[in-house]
N, CA, C and O atoms as CSV, one atom per row, in Angstrom:
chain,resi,resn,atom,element,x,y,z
A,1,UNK,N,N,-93.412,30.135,13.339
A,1,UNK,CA,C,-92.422,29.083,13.396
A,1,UNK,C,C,-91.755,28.966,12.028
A,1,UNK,O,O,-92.472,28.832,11.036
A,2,UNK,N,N,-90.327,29.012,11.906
A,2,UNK,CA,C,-89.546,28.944,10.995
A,2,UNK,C,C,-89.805,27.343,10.677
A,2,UNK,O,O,-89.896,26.509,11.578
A,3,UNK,N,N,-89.922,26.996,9.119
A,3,UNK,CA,C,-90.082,25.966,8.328
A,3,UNK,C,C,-88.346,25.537,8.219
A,3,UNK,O,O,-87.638,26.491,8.542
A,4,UNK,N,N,-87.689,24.473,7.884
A,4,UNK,CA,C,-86.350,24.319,6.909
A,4,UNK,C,C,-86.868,23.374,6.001
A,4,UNK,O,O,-87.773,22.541,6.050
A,5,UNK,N,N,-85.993,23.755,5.106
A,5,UNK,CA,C,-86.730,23.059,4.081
A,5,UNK,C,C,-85.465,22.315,4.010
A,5,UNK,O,O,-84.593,22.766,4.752
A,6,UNK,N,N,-85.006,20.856,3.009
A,6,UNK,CA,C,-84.018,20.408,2.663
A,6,UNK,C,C,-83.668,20.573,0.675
A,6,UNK,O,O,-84.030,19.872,-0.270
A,7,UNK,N,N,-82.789,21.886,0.760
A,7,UNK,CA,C,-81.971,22.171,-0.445
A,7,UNK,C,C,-81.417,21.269,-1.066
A,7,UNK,O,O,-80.566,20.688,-0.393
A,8,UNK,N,N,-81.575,20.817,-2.326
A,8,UNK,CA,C,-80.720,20.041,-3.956
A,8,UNK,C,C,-79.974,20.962,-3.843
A,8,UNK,O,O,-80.165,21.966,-4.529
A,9,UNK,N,N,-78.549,20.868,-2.642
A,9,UNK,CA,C,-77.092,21.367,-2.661
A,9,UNK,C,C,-76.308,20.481,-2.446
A,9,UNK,O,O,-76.810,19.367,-2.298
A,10,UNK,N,N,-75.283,20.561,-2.374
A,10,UNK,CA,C,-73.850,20.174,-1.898
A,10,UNK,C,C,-72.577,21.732,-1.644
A,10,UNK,O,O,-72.081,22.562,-2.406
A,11,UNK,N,N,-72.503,21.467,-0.245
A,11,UNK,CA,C,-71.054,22.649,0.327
A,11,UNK,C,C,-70.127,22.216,0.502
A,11,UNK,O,O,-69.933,21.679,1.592
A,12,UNK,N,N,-69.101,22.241,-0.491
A,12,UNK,CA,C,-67.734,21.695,-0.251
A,12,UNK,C,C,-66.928,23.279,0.287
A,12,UNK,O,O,-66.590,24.369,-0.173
A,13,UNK,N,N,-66.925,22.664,1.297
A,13,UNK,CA,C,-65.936,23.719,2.813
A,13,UNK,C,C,-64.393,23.142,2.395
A,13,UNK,O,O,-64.064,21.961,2.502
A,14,UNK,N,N,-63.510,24.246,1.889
A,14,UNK,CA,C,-61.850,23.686,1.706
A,14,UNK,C,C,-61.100,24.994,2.844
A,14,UNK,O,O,-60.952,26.198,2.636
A,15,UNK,N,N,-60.718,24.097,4.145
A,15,UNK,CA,C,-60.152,24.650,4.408
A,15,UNK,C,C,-58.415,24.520,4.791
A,15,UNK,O,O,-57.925,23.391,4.778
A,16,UNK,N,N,-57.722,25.463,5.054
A,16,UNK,CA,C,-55.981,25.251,5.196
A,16,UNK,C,C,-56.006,25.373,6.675
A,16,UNK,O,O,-56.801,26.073,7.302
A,17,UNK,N,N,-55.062,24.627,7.180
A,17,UNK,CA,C,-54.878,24.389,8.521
A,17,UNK,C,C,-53.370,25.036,8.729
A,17,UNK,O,O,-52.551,24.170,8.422
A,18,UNK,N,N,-52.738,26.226,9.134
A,18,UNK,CA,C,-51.720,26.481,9.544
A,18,UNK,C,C,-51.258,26.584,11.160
A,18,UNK,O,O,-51.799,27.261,12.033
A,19,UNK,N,N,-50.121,25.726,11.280
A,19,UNK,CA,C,-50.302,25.659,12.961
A,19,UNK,C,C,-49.690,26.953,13.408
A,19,UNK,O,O,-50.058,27.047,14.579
A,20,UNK,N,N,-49.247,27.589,13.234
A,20,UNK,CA,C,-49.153,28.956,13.473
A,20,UNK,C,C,-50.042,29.938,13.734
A,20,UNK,O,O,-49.841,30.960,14.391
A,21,UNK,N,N,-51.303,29.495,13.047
A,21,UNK,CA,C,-52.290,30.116,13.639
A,21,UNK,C,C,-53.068,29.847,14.764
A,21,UNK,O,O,-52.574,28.907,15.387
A,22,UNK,N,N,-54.389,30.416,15.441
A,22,UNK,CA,C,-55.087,29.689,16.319
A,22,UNK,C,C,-56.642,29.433,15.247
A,22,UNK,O,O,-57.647,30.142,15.186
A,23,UNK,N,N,-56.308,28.130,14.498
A,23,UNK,CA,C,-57.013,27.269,13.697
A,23,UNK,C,C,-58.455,27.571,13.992
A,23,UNK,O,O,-59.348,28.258,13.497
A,24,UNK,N,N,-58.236,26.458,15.397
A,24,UNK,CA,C,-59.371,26.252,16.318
A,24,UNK,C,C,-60.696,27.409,16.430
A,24,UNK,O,O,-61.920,27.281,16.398
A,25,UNK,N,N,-59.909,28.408,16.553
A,25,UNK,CA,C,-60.793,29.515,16.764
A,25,UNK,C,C,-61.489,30.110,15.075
A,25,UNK,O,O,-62.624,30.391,14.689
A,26,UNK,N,N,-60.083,30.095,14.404
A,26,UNK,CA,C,-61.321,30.429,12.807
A,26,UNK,C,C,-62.195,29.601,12.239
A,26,UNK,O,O,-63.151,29.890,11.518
A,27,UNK,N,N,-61.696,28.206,12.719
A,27,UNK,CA,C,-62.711,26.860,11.891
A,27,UNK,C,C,-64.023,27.177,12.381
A,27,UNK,O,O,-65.060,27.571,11.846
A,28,UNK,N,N,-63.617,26.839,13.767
A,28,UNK,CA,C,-64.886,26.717,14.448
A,28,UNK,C,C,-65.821,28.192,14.453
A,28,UNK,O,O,-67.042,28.070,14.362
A,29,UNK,N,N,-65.377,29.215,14.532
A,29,UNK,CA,C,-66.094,30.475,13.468
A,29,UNK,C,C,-67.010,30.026,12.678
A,29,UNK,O,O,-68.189,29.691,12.797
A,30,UNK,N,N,-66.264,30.080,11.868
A,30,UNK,CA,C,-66.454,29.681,10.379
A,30,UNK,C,C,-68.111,28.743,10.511
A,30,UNK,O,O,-69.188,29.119,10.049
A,31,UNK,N,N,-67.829,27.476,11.283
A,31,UNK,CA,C,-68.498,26.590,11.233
A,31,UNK,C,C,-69.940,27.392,11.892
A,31,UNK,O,O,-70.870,27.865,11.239
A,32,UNK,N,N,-69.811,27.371,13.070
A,32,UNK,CA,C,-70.705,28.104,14.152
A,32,UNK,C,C,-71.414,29.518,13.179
A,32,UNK,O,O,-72.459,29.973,13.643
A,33,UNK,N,N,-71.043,29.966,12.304
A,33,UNK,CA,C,-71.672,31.329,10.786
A,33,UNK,C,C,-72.254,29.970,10.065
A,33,UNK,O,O,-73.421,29.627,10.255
A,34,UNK,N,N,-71.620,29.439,9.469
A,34,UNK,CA,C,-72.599,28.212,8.813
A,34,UNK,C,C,-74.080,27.758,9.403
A,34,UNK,O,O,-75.258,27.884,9.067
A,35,UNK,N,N,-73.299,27.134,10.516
A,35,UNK,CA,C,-74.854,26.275,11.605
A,35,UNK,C,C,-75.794,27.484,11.446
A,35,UNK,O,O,-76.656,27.343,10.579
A,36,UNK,N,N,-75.786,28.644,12.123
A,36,UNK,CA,C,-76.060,29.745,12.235
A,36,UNK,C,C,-77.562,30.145,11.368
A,36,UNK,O,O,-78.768,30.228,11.601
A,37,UNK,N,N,-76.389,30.362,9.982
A,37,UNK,CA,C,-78.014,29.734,8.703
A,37,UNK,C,C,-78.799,28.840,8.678
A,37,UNK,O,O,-79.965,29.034,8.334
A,38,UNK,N,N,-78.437,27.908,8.959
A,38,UNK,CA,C,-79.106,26.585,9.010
A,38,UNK,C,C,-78.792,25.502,7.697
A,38,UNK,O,O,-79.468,24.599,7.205
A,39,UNK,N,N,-77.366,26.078,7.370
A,39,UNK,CA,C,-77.082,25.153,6.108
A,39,UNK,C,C,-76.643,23.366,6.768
A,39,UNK,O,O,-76.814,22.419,6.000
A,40,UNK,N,N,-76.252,23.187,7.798
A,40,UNK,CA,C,-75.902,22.404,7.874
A,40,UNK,C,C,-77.189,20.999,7.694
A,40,UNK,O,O,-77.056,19.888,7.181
A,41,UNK,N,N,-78.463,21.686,8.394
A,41,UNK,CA,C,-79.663,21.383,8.269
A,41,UNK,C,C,-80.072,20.941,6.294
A,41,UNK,O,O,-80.541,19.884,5.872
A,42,UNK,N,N,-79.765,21.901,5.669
A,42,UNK,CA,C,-80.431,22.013,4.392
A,42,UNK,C,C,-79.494,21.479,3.264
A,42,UNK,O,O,-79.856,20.958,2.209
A,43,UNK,N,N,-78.399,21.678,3.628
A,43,UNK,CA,C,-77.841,20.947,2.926
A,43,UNK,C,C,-76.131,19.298,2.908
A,43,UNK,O,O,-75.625,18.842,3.934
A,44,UNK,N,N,-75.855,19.001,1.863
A,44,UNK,CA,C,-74.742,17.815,2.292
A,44,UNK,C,C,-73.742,18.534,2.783
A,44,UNK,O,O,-74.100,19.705,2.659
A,45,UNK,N,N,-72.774,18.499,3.233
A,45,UNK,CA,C,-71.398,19.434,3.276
A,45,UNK,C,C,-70.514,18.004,3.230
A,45,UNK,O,O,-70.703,16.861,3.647
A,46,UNK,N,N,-69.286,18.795,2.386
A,46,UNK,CA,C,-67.996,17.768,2.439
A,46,UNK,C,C,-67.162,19.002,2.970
A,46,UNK,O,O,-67.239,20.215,2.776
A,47,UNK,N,N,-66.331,18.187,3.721
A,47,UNK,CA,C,-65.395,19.348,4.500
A,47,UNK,C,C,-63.802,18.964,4.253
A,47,UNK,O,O,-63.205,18.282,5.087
A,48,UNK,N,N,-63.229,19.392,3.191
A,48,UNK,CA,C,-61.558,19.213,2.821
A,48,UNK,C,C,-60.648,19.938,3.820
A,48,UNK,O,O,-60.955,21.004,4.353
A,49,UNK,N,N,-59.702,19.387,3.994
A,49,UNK,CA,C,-58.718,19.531,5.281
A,49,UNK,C,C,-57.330,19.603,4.637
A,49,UNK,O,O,-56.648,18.583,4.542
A,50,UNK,N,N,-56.860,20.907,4.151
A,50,UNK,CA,C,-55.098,20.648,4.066
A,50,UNK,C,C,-53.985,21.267,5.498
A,50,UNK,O,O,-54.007,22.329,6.121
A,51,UNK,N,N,-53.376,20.438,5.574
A,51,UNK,CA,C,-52.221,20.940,6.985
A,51,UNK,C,C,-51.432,20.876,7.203
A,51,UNK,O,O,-51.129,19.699,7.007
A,52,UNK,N,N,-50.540,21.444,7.605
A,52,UNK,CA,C,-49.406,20.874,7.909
A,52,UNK,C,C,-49.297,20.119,9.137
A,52,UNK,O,O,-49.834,20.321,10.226
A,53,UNK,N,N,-48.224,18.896,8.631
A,53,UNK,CA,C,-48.383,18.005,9.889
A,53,UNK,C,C,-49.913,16.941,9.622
A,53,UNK,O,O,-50.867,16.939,8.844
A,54,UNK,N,N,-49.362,16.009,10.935
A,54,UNK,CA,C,-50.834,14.851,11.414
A,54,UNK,C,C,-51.827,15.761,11.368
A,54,UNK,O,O,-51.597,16.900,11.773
A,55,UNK,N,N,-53.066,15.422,10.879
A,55,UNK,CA,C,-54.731,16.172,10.901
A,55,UNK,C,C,-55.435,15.453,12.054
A,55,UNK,O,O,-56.491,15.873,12.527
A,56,UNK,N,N,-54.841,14.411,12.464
A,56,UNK,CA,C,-56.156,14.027,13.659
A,56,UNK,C,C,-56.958,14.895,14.223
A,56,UNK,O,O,-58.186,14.910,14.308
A,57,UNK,N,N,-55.808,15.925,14.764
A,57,UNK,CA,C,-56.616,16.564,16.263
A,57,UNK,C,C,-57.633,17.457,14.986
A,57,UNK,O,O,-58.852,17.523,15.145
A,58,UNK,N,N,-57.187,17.877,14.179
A,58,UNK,CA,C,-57.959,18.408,13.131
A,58,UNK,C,C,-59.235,17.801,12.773
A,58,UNK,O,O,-60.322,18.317,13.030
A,59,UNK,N,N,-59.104,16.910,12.292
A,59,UNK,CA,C,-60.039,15.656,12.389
A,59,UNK,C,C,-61.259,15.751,13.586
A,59,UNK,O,O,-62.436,16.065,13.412
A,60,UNK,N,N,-60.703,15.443,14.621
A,60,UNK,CA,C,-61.197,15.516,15.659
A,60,UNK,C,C,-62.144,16.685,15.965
A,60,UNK,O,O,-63.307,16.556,16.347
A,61,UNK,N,N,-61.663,17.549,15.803
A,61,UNK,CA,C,-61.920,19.266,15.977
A,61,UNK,C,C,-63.544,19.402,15.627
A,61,UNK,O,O,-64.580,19.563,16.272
A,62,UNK,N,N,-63.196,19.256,14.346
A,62,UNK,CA,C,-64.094,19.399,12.823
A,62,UNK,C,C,-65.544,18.440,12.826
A,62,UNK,O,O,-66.713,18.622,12.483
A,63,UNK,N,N,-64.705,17.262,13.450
A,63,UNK,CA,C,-66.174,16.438,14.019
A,63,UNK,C,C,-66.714,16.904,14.951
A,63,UNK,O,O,-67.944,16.869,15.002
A,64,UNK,N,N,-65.955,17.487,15.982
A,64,UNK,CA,C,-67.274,17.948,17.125
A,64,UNK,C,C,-67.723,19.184,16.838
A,64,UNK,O,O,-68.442,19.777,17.642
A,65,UNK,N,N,-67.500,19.520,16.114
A,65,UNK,CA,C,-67.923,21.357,15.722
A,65,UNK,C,C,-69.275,20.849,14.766
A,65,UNK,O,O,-70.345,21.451,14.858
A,66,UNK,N,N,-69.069,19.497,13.703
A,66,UNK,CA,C,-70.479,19.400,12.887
A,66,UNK,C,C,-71.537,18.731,13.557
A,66,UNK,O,O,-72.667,18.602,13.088
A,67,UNK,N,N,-71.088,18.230,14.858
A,67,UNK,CA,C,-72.080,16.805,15.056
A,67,UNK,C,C,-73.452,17.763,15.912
A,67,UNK,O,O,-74.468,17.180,16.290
């Protein structure tokens, strides 16, 4: 049985939001390689958001991908 331990870190995640792209699909990548390790477990994360345009749905996104 794998132990986690809780890491003296902090992950500041900066990511760019272009709506031209399909966001959705690299964030949540991105995120889902994170969980993956088990950093979300071990350590704080702050997650920075630049975009163009309203960030809600961004917002939105980003919360259900960490919770």
């Amino acid at each position: 049985m794998a132990v986690r331990m809780k890491l003296n870190a902090i992950v500041v995640y900066n990511v760019f939001i272009s709506r031209k792209s399909d966001w959705r699909a690299i964030i949540g990548g991105q995120i889902a390689e994170l969980r993956s390790y088990g950093l979300f477990e071990m350590a704080e994360f702050h997650i920075v958001v630049t975009c163009e345009g309203e960030s809600d749905d961004v917002r939105a996104f980003i919360a259900d991908q960490t919770d």
